[in-house]
C-alpha positions in Angstrom: -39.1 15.7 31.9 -41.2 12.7 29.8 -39.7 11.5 27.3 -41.1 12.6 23.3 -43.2 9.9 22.3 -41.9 10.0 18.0 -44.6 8.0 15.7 -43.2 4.6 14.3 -41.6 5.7 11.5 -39.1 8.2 13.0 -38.9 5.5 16.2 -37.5 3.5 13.2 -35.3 6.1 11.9 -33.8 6.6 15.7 -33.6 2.6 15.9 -31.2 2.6 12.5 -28.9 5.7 13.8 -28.7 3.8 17.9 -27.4 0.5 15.3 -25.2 2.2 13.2 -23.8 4.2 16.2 -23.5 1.3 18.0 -21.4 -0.8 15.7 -18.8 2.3 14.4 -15.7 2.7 15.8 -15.5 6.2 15.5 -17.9 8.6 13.9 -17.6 12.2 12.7 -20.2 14.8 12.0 -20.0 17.4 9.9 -22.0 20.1 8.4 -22.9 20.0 4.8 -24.7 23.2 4.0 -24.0 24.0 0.2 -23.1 20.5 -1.4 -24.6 19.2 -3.8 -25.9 15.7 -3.8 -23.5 14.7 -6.8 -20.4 16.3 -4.4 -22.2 14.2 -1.6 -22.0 10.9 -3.8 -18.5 11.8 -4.3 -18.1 12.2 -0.8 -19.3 8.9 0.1 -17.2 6.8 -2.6 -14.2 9.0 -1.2 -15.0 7.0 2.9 -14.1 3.5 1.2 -15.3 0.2 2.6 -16.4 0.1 6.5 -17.7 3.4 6.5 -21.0 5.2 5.3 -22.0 8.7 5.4 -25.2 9.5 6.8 -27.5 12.9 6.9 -29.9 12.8 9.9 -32.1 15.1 11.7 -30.7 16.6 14.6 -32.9 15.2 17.6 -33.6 11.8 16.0 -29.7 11.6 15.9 -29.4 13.2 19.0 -31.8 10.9 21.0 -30.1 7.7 18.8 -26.5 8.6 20.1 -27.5 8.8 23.5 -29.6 5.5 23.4 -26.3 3.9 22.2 -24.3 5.5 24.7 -22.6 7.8 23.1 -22.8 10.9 24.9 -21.0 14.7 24.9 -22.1 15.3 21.1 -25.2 17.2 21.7 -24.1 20.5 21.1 -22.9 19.7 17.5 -26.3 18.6 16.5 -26.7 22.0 15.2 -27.6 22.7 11.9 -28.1 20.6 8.6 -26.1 17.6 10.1 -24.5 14.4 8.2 -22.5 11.7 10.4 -20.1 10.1 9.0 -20.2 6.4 10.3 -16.4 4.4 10.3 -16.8 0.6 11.0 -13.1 0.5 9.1 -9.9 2.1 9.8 -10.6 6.1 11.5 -7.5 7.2 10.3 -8.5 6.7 6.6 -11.5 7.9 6.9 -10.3 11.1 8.4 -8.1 11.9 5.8 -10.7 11.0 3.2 -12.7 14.2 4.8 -10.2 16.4 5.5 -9.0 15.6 1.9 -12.6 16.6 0.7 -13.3 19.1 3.1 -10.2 21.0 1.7 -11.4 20.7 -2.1 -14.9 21.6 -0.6 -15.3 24.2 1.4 -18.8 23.6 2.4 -18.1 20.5 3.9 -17.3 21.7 7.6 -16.0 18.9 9.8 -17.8 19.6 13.8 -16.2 17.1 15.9 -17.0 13.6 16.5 -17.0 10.3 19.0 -14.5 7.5 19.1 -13.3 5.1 22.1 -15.5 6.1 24.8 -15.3 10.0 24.5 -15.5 12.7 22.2 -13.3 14.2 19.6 -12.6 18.0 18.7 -11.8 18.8 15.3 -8.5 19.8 16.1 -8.3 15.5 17.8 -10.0 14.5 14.0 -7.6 16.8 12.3 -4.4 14.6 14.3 -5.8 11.2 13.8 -6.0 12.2 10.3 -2.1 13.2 10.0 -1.3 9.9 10.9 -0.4 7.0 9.2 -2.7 4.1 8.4 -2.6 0.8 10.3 -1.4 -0.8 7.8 2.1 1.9 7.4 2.1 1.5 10.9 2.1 -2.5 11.3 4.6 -2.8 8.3 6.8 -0.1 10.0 6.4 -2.3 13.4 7.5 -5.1 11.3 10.4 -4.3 9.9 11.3 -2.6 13.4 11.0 -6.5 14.6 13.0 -7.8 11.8 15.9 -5.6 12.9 16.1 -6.2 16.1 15.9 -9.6 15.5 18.9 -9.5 12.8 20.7 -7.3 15.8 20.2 -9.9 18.6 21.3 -12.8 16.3 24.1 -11.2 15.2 25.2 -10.4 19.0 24.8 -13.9 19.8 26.7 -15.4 16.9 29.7 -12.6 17.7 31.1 -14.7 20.3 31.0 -18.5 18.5 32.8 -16.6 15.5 35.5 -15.1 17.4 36.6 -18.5 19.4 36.2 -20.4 15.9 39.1 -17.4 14.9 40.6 -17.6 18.3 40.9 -21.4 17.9 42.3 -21.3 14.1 44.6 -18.5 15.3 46.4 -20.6 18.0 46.3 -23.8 15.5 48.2 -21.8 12.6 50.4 -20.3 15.6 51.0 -24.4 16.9 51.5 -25.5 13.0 54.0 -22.2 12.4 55.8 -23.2 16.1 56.0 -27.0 14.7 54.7 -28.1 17.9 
């Protein structure tokens, strides 16, 4: 089958959606049938920093996903579709739309791409319940901190107790008067 030849202003439009696919770490699209664009501007302050929300006609987004290699998504091209692109942390940005999704019903989550394969709602819904990377590092952290307290205070168990052997057997020579 040839490929569509699109005129230069939606070859543009595919171009953009390749880019912006191309540099996310994740993306998510969902269905946005019923929102209004003042519930979409709220939608899109909600995402944060390192991530933009982006409506798109189905085969322009379609034929951009697969030109960045990003494959496995073409059967939730289907219907008025808005991608939500995450260059920032996908764990944040999936609780930012399952946090609005839940106050706004219309917003339907469909599934979505990150690390080489596609996700399932139910796979957006998980990386959603956990914690940020930040919680996460901290937690690490303090994780490292213990043990570290743990291990020094294993290794400085056997100085102290032949310091207290040591002044045991001098108080037992001074008590003997030897």
């Amino acid at each position: 089958m040839a490929e569509r030849e699109y005129p230069a202003g939606k070859q543009t439009a595919i171009a953009e959606l390749a880019q912006d696919f191309s540099n996310a770490n994740a993306t998510v699209l969902t269905e946005y049938r019923g929102l209004t664009v003042a519930e979409l501007r709220e939608l899109r302050r909600s995402l944060g920093e390192g991530t933009h929300y982006r409506v798109a006609k189905n085969t322009l987004a379609k034929r951009a996903a697969n030109q960045a290699g990003v494959t496995g998504l073409d059967e939730l091209f289907v219907g008025p579709t808005a991608i939500t692109f995450i260059e920032g942390d996908p764990v944040e940005a999936a609780k930012s739309l399952r946090a609005f999704a839940k106050s706004h019903e219309a917003l339907v989550i469909k599934g979505g791409y990150m690390e080489g394969k596609p996700l399932t709602v139910d796979e957006i819904t998980k990386l959603a319940d956990l914690e940020s990377r930040e919680v996460l590092l901290a937690k690490l952290a303090g994780a490292l901190k213990a043990t570290a307290q743990k291990t020094a205070s294993v290794l400085a168990a056997p100085a102290s107790q032949v310091a207290r052997l040591g002044a045991a057997l001098q108080d037992k020579k001074a008590a003997s008067g030897e």
